[in-house]
Backbone bond lengths (Angstrom), bond angles and torsions (degrees), N, CA, C in turn:
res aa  C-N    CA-C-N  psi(-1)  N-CA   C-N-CA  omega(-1)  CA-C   N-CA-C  phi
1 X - - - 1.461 - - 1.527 110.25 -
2 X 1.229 122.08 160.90 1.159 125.95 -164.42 2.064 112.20 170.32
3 X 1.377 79.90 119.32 1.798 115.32 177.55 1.475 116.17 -59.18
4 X 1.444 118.43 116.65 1.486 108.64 174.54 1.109 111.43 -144.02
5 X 1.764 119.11 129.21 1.390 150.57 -129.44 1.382 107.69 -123.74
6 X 1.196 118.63 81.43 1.613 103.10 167.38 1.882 119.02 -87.02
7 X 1.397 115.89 141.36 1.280 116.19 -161.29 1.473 98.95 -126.82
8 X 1.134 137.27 121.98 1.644 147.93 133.97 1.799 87.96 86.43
9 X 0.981 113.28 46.73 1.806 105.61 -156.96 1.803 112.19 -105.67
10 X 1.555 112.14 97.10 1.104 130.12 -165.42 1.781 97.10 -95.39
11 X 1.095 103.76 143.49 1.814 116.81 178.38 1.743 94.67 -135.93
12 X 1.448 110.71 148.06 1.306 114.39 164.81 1.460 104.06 -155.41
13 X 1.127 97.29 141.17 1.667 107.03 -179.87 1.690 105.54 -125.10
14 X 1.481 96.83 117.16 1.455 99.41 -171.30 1.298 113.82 50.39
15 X 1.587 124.25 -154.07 1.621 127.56 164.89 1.604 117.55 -22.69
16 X 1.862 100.34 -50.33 1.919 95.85 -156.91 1.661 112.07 -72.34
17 X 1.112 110.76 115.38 1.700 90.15 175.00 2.133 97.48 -97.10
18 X 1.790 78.37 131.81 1.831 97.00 -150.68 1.058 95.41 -122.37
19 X 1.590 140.03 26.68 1.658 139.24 128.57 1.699 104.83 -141.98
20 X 1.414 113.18 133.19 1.268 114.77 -154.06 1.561 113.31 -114.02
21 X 1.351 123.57 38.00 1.648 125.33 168.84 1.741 74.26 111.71
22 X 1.381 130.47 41.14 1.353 113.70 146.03 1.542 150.23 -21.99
23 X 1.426 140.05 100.65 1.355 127.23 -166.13 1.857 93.03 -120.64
24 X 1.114 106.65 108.89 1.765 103.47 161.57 1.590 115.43 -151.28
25 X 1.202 116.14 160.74 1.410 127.94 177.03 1.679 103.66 -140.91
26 X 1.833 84.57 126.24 1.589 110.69 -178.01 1.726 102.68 -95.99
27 X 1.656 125.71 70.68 1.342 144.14 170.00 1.432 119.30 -5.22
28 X 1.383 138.24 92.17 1.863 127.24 -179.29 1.699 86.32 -35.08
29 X 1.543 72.85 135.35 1.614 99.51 151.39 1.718 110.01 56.60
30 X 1.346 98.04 40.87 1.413 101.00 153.10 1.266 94.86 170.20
31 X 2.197 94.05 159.82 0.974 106.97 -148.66 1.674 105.01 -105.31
32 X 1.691 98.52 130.15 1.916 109.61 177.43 1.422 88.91 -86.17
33 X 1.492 101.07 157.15 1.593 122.57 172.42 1.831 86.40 -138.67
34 X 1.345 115.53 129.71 1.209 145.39 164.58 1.999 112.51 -99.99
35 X 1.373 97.04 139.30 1.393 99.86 -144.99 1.645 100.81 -152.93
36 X 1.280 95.67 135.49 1.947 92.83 179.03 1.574 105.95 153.83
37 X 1.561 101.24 162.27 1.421 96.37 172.16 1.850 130.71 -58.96
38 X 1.388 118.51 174.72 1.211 116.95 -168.44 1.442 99.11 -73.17
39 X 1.412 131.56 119.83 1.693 148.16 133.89 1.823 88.13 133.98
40 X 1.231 124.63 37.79 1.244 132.24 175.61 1.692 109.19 -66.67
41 X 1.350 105.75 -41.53 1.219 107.57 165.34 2.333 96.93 126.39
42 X 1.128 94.35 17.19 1.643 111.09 -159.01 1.865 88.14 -70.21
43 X 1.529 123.04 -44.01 1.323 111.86 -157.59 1.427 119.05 -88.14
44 X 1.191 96.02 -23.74 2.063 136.09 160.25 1.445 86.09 -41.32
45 X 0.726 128.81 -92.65 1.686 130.48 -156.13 1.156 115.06 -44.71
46 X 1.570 114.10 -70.48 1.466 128.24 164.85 2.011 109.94 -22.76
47 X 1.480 129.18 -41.98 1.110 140.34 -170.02 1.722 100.16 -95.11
48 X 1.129 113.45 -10.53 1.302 112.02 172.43 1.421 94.70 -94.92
49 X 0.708 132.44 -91.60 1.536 136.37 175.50 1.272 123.00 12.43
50 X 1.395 119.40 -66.15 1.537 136.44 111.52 1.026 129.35 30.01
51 X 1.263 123.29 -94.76 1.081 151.84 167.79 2.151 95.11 116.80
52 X 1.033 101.63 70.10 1.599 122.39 -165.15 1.869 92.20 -111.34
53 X 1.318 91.52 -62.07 1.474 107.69 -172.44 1.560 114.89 -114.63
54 X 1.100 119.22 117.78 1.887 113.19 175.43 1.866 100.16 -95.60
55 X 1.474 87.56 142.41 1.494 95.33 -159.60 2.027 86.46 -78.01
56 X 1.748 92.30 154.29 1.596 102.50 149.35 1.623 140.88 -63.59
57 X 1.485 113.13 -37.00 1.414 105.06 137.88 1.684 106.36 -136.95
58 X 1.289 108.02 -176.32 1.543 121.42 167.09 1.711 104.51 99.82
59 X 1.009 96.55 -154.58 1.791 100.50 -166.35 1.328 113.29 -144.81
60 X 1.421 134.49 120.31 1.488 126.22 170.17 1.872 101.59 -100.73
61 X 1.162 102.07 122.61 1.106 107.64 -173.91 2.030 113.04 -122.95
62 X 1.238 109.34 132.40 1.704 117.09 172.00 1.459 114.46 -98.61
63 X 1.122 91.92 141.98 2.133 86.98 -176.06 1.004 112.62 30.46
64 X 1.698 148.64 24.54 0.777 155.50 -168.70 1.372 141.30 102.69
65 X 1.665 98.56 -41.10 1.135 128.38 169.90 1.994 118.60 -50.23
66 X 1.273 115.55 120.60 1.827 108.90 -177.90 1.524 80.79 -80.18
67 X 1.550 90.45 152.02 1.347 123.25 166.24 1.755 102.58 -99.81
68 X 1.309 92.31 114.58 2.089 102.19 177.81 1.416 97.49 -132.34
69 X 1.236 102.98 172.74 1.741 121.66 -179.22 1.654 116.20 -30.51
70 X 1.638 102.02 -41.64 1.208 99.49 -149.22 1.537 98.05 -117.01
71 X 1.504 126.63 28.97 1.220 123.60 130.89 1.405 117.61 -147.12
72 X 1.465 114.21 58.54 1.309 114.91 -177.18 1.805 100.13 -77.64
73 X 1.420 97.00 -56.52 1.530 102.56 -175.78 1.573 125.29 -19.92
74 X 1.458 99.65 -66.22 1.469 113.30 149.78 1.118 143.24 -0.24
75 X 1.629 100.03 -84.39 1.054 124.77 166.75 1.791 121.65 -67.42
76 X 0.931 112.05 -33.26 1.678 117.69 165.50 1.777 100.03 -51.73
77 X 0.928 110.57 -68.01 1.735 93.08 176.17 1.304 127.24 -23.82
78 X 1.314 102.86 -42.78 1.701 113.26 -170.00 1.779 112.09 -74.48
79 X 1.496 89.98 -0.72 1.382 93.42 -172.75 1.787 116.55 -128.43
80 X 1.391 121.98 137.55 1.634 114.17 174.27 1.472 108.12 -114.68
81 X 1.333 107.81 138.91 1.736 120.05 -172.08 1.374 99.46 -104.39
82 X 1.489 126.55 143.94 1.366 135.33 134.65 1.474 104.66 -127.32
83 X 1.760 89.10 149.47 1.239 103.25 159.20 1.293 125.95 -145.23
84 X 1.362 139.02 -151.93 1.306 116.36 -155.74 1.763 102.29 -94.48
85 X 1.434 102.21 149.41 1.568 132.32 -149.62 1.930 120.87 35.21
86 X 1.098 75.33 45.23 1.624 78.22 -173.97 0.964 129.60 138.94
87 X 2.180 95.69 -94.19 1.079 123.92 -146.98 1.549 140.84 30.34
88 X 2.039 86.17 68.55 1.431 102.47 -170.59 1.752 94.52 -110.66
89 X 1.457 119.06 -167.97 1.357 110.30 -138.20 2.037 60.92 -128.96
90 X 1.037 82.76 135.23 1.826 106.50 178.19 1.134 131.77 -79.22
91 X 1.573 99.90 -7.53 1.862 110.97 175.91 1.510 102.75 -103.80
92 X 1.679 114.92 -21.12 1.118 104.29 161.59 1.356 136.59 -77.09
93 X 1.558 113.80 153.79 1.205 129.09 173.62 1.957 111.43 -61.29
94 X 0.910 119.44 135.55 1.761 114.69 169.69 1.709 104.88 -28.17
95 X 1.312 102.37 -87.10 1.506 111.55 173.80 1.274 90.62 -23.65
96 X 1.249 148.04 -85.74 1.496 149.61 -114.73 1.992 101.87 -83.53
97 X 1.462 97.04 -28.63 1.859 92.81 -167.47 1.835 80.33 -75.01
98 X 1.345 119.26 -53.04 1.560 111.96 -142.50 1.784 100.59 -70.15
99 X 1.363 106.13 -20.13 1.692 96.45 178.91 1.076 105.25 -118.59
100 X 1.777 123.62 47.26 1.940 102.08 158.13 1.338 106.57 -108.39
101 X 1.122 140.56 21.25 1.848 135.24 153.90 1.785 97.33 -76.50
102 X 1.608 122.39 -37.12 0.854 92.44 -143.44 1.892 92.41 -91.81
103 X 1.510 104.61 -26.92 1.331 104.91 159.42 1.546 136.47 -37.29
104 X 1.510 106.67 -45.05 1.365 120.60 176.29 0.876 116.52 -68.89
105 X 1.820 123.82 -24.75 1.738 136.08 173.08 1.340 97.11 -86.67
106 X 1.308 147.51 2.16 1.161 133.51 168.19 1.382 122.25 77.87
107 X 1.279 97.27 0.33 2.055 95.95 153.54 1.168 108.91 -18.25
108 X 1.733 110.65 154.60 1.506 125.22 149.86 1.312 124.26 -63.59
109 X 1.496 149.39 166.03 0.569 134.39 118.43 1.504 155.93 -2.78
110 X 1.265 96.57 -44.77 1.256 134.58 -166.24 1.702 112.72 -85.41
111 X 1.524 107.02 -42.89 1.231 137.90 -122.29 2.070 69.39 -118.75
112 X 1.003 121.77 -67.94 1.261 131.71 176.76 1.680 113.97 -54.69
113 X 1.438 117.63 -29.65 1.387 110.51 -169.37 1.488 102.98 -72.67
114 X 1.809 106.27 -39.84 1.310 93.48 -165.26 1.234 113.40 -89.24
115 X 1.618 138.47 -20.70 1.187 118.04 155.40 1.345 124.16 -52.25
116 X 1.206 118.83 -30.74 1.550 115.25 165.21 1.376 124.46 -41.06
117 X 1.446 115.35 -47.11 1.649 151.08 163.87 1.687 99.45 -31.88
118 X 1.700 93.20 -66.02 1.669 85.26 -163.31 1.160 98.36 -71.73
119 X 1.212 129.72 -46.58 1.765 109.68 -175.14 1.199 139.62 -67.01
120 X 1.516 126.31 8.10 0.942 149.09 -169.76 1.561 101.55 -115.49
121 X 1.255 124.12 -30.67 1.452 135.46 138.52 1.780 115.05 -39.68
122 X 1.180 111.14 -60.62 1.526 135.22 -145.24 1.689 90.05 -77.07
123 X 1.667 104.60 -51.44 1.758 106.07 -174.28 1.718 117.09 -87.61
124 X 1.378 97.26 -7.16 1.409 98.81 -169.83 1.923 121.11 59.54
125 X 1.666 78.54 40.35 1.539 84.40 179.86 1.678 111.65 -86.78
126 X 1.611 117.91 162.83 1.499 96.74 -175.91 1.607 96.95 -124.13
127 X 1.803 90.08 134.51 1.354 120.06 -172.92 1.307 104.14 -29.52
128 X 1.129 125.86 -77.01 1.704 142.60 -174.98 1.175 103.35 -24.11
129 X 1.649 131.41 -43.88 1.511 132.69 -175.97 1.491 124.87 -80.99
130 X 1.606 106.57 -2.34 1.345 101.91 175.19 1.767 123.63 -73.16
131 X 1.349 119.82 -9.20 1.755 120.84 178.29 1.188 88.84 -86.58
132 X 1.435 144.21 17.79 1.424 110.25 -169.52 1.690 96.78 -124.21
133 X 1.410 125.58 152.19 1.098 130.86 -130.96 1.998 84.81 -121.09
134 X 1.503 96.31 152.61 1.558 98.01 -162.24 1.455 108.78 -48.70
135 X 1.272 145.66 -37.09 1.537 148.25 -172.72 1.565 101.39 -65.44
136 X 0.917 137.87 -12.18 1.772 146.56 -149.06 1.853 101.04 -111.52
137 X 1.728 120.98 -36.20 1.064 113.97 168.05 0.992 135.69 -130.79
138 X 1.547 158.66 -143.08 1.225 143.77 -168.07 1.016 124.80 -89.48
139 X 1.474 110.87 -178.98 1.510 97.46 163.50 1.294 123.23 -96.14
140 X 1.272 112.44 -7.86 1.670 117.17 157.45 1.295 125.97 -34.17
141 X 2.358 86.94 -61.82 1.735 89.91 -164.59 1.232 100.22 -93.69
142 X 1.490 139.96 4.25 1.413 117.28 138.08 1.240 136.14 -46.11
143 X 1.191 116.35 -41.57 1.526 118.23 165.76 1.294 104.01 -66.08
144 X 1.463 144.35 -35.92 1.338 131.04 177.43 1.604 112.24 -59.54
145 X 1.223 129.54 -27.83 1.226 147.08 -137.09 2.038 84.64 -97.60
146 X 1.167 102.08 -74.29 1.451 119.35 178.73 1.088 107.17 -53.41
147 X 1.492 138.05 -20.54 1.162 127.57 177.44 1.687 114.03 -88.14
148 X 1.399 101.31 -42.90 1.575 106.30 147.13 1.375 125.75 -30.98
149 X 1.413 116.73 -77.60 1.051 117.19 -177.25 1.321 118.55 -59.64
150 X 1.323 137.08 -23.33 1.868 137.13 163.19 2.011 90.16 -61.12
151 X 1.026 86.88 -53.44 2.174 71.14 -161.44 1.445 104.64 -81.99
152 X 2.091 130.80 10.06 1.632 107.09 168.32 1.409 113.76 -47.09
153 X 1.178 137.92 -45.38 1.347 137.24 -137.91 1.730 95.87 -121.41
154 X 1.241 119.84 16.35 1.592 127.68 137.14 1.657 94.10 76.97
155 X 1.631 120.52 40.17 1.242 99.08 -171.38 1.969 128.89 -90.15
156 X 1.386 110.79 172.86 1.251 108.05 -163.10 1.803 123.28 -50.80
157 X 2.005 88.65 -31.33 1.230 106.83 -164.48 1.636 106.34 -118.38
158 X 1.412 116.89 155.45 1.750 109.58 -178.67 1.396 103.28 -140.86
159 X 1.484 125.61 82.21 1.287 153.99 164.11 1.891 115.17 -45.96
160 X 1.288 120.89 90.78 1.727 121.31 -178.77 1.454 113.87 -125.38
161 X 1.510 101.94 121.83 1.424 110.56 -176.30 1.157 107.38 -113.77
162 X 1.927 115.21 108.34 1.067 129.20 -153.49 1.934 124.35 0.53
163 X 1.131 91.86 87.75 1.646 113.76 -167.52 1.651 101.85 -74.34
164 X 1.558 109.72 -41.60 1.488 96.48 177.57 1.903 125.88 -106.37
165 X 1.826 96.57 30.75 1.246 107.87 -173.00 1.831 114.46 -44.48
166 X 1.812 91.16 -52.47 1.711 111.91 -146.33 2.192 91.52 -91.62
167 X 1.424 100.73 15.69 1.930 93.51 165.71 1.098 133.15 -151.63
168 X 1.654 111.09 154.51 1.634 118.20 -132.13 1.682 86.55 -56.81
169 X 1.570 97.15 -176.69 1.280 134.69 156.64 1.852 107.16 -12.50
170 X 1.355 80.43 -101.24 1.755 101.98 -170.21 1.450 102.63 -52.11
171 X 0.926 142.78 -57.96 1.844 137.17 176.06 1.662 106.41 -45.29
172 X 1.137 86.19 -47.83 1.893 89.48 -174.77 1.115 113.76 -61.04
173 X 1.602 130.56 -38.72 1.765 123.37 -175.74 1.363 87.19 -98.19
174 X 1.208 155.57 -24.30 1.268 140.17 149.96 1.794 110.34 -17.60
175 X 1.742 92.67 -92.51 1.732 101.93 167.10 1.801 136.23 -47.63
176 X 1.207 77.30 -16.68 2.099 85.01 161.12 1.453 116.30 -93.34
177 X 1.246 120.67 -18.16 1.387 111.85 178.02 1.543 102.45 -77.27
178 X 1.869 109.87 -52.47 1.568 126.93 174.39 1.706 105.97 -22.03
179 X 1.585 96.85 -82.34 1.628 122.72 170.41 1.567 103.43 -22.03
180 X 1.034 121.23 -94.01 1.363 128.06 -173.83 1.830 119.84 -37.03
181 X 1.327 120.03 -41.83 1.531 111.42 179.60 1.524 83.83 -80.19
182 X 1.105 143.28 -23.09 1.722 122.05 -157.08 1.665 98.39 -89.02
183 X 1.284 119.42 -10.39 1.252 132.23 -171.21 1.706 103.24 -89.92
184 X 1.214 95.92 -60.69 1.828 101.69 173.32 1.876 108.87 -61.83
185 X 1.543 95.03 -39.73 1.687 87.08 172.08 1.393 136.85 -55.11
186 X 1.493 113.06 -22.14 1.462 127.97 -146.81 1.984 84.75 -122.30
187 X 1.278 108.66 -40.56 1.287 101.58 -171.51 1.805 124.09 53.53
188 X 1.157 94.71 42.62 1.741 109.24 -177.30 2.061 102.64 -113.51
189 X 0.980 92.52 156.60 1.796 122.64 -178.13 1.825 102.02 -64.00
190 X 1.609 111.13 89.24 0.999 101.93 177.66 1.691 123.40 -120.08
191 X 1.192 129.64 121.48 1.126 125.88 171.11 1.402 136.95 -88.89
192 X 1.116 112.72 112.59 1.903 115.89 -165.06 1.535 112.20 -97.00
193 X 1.151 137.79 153.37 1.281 127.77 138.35 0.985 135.63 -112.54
194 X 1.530 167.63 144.29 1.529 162.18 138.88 0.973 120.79 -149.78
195 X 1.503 121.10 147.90 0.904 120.90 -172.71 1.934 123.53 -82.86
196 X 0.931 102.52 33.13 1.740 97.59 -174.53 1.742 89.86 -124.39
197 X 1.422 106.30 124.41 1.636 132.30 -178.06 1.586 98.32 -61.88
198 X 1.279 134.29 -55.32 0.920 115.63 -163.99 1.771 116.15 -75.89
199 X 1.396 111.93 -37.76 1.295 115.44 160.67 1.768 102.15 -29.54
200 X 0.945 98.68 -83.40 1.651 103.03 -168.36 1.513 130.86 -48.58
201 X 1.502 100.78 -26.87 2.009 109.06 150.88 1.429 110.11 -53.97
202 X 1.597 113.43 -37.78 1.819 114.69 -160.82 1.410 92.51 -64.05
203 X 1.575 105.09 -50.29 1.438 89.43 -156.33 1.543 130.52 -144.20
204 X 1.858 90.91 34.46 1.496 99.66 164.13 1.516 111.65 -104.62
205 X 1.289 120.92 172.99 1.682 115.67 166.17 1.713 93.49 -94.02
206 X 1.391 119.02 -62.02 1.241 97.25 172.39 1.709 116.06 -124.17
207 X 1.285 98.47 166.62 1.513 114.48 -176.05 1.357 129.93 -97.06
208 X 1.228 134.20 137.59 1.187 117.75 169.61 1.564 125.88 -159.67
209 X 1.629 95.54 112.87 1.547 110.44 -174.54 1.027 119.47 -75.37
210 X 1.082 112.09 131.04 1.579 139.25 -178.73 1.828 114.52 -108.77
211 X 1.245 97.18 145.86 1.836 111.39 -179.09 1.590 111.20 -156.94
212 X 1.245 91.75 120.09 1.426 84.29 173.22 1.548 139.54 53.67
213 X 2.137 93.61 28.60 1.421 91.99 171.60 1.505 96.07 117.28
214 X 1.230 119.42 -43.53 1.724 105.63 -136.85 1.912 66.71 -135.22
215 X 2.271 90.59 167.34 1.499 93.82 157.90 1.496 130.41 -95.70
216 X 1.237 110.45 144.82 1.616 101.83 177.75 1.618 111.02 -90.67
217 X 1.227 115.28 -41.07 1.720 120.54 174.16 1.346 90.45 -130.55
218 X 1.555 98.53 166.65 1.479 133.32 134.91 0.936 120.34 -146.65
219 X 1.670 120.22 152.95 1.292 118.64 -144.82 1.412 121.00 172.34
220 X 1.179 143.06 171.39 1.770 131.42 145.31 1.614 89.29 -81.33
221 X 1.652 110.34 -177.75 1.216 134.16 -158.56 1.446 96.47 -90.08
222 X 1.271 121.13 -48.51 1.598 117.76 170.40 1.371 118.40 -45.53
223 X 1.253 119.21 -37.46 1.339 127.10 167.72 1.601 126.45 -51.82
224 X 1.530 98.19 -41.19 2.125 122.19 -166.93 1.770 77.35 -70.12
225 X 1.258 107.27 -56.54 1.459 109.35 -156.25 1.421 123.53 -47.67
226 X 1.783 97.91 -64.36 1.648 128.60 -172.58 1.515 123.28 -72.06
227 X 1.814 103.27 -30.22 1.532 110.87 -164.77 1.544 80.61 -139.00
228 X 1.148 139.51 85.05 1.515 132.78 157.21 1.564 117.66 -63.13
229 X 1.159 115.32 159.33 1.570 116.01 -175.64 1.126 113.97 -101.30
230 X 1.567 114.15 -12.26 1.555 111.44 -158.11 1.590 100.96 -173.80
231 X 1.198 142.68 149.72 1.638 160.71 -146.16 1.902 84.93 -91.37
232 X 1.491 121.75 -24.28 1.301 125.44 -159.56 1.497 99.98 -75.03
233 X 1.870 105.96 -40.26 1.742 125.45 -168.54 1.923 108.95 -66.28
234 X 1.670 98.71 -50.52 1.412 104.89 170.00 1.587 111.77 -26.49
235 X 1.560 86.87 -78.61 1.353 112.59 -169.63 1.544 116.72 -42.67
236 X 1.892 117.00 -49.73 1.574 91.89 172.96 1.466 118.39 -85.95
237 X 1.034 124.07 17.68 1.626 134.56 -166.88 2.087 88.81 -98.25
238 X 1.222 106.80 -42.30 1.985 96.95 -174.73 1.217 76.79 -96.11
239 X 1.140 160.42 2.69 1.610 117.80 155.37 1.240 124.79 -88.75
240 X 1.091 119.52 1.24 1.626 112.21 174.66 1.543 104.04 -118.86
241 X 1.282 90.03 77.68 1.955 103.64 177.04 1.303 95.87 -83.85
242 X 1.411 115.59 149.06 1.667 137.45 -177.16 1.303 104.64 -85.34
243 X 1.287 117.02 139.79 1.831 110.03 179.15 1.251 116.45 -48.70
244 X 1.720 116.39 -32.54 1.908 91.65 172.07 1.100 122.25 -67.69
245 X 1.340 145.04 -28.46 1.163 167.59 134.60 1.426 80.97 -4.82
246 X 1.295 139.39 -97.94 1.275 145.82 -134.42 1.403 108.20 -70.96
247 X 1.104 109.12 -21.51 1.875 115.42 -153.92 1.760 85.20 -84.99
């Protein structure tokens, strides 16, 4: 497990400046869900985090430690990314996306089969589907696949940028129930993003909406709801009414 600290942390791209003197902490051992409208600045972070993007000022810091040029590498180990449908490499085989970090680190054989084992345990992925190459299965077990491949190398932190944006209905609360015990199972430092509120009640401990750069709350969802911080929280809390709600 492992704590990560962003401090005073401004990003600008061209004209937009698209995180605005940022202050947040993603808690060991439990899971933040980041939350807000589209260009809030929610996926920015996640890539800072990373070490994807180095901020213009401020500090992203792990256990304390800043992440800079010259030990990002490092530190990327300690960490597994998903994002949405994957983003697995298309010439590879399943087997082949979830074990080439550990291939390239020179694992055994051996040493690789059986972590393979447990995670294939862990996602409830099925054996039979690992020769088959990302176009060949769903978009479910792509996301199973990618989620694999963030946890081969067992890391501290589990980084997801809206992973179950791009699938239907029924797959999606399928993979949120999955997500969530594998999250309580593993008990590791995970940071999610998406934009759907209730997703992020299922399965963050705490929340935190973002607008325009900066945070507006943090909180659990009872909190966004009951004690809002701002006329901004109301507002995205009644717009994402649930279809019974609507009917």
């Amino acid at each position: 497990m492992a704590t990560l600290e962003l401090g005073g942390i401004r990003k600008r791209f061209g004209d937009a400046e698209v995180l605005r003197g940022l202050d947040l902490t993603a808690p060991a051992g439990r899971t933040t869900v980041l939350i807000g409208p589209s260009g809030c600045g929610k996926s920015t972070v996640l890539r800072l985090m990373i070490g994807l993007l180095h901020p213009d000022a401020g500090t992203v810091r792990i256990d304390g430690v800043a992440i800079e040029p010259r030990n990002v590498s490092e530190i990327r180990r300690r960490m597994g990314y998903v994002i949405q449908d994957g983003g697995l490499f298309p010439h590879l085989s399943a087997r082949d996306n979830v074990t080439l970090m550990a291939r390239h680190l020179g694992w055994s054989r051996a040493r690789v089969d059986q972590r393979l084992g447990e995670l294939l345990a862990l996602t409830r992925f099925p054996v039979e589907a690992l020769a088959r190459f990302p176009a060949q299965i769903s978009g479910g077990q792509r996301q199973r696949v990618g989620l694999m491949r963030a946890l081969m190398l067992d890391p501290d932190v589990i980084l997801l940028d809206e992973p179950l944006a791009a699938l239907d209905p029924l797959i999606r609360a399928e993979l949120q129930s999955d997500l969530r015990a594998i999250f309580r199972a593993l008990g590791k430092t995970v940071v999610l993003v998406t934009h759907d509120l209730g997703e992020a009640g299922y399965l963050g401990d705490v929340i935190v909406l973002m607008r325009d750069g900066a945070v507006v709350q943090r909180g659990t969802l009872h909190e966004l709801v009951a004690t809002p911080a701002d006329p901004f929280v109301s507002h995205f809390v009644s717009a994402q009414r649930s279809p019974l709600e609507m009917a």
